[in-house]
C-alpha positions in Angstrom: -58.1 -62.0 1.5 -58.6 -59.6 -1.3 -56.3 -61.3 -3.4 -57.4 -64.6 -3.1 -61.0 -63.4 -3.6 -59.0 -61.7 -7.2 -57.6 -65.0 -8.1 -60.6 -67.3 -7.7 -63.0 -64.4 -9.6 -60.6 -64.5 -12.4 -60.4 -68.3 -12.5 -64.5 -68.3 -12.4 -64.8 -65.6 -14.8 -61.8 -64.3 -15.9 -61.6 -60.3 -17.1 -58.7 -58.6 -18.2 -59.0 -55.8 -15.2 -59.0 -58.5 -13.0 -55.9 -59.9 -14.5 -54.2 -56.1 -14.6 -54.9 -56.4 -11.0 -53.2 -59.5 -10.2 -50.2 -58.4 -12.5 -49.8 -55.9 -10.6 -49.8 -57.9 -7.3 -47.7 -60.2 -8.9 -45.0 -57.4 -9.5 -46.2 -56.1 -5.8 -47.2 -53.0 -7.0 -50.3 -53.5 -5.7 -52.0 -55.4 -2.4 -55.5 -55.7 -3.2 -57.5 -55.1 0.2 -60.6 -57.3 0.5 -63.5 -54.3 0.0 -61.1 -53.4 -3.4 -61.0 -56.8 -4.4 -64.9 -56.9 -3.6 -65.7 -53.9 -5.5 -63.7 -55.0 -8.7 -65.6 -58.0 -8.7 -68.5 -56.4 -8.3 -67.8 -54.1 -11.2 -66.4 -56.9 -13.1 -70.2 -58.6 -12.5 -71.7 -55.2 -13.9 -73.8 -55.3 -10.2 -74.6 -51.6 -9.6 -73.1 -49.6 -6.7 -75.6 -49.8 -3.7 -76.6 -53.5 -3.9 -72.5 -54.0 -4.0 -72.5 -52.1 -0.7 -75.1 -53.8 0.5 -73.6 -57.0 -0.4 -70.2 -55.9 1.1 -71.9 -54.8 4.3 -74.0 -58.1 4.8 -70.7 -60.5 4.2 -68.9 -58.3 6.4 -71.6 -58.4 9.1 -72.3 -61.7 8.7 -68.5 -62.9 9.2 -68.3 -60.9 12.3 -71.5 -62.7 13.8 -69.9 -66.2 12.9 -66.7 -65.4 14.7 -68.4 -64.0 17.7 -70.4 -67.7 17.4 -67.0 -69.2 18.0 -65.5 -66.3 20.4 -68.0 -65.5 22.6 -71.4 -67.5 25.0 -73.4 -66.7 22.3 -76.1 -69.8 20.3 -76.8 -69.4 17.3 -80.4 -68.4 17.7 -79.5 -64.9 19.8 -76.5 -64.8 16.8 -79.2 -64.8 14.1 -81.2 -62.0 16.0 -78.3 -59.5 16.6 -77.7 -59.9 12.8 -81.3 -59.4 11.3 -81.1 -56.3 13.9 -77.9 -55.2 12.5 -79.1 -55.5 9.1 -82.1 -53.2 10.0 -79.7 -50.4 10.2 -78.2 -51.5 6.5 -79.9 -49.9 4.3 -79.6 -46.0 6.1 -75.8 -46.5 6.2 -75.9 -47.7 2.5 -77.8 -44.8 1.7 -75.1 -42.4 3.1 -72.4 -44.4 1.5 -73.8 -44.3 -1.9 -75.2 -40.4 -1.4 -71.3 -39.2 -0.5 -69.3 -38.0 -3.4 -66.3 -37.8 -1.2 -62.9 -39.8 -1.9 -63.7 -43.1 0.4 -61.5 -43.7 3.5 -61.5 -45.3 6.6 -59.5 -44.4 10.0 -59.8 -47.3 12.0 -56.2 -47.0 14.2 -56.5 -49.6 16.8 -57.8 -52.7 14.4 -55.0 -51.7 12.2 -52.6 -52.6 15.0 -54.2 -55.3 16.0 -54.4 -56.7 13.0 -50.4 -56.1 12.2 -50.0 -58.0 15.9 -52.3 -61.1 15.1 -49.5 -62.9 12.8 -47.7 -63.6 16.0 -50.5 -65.3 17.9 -50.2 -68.9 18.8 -53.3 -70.0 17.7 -55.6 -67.6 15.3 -59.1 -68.3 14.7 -59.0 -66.3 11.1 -56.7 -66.8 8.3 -55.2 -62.9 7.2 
């Protein structure tokens, strides 16, 4: 995903760091993960760090409502509320993200595998 979100940026508005980035996939020296796609965009766009995370956080919250739409006994009326309550908790987890001066990183063990096992499902509901 983060490389097709790469190549249609830099067909839409092409930038040479964007282009160093696809070179690089190209080469496979690099496999541009979806939020490091998203954030070179981003900077690419000159949009400022928190409204990026906030921007990441909404599509990312957003796609997880639509495909519990199509997963789970849930209309889209009760899908609209869980997100607008979801989003009320944005803006304190954006300002923890932004406020760290760590390195970023994520542990997230058991989507990882599931994620590795879902190419060899018969039917997928997402394209990876």
């Amino acid at each position: 995903m983060g490389l097709r979100l790469l190549t249609t940026w830099q067909t839409l508005h092409p930038d040479a760091r964007i282009e160093q980035a696809l070179t690089l996939a190209r080469l496979g020296r690099l496999g541009p993960a979806l939020p490091i796609a998203f954030a070179g965009a981003c900077t690419c766009a000159g949009i400022e760090r928190r409204p990026a995370v906030e921007a990441f956080a909404y599509t990312r919250l957003a796609s997880t409502i639509s495909a519990a739409m199509r997963l789970m006994p849930i209309g889209q009326t009760d899908a609209h509320a869980l997100l607008a309550r979801t989003l009320d908790r944005v803006p304190a987890v954006v300002d923890r993200i932004v406020a760290r001066d760590d390195r970023v990183e994520s542990f997230s063990p058991a989507l990882d595998i599931a994620a590795m096992t879902q190419q060899y499902l018969h039917s997928r509901l997402f394209r990876s």
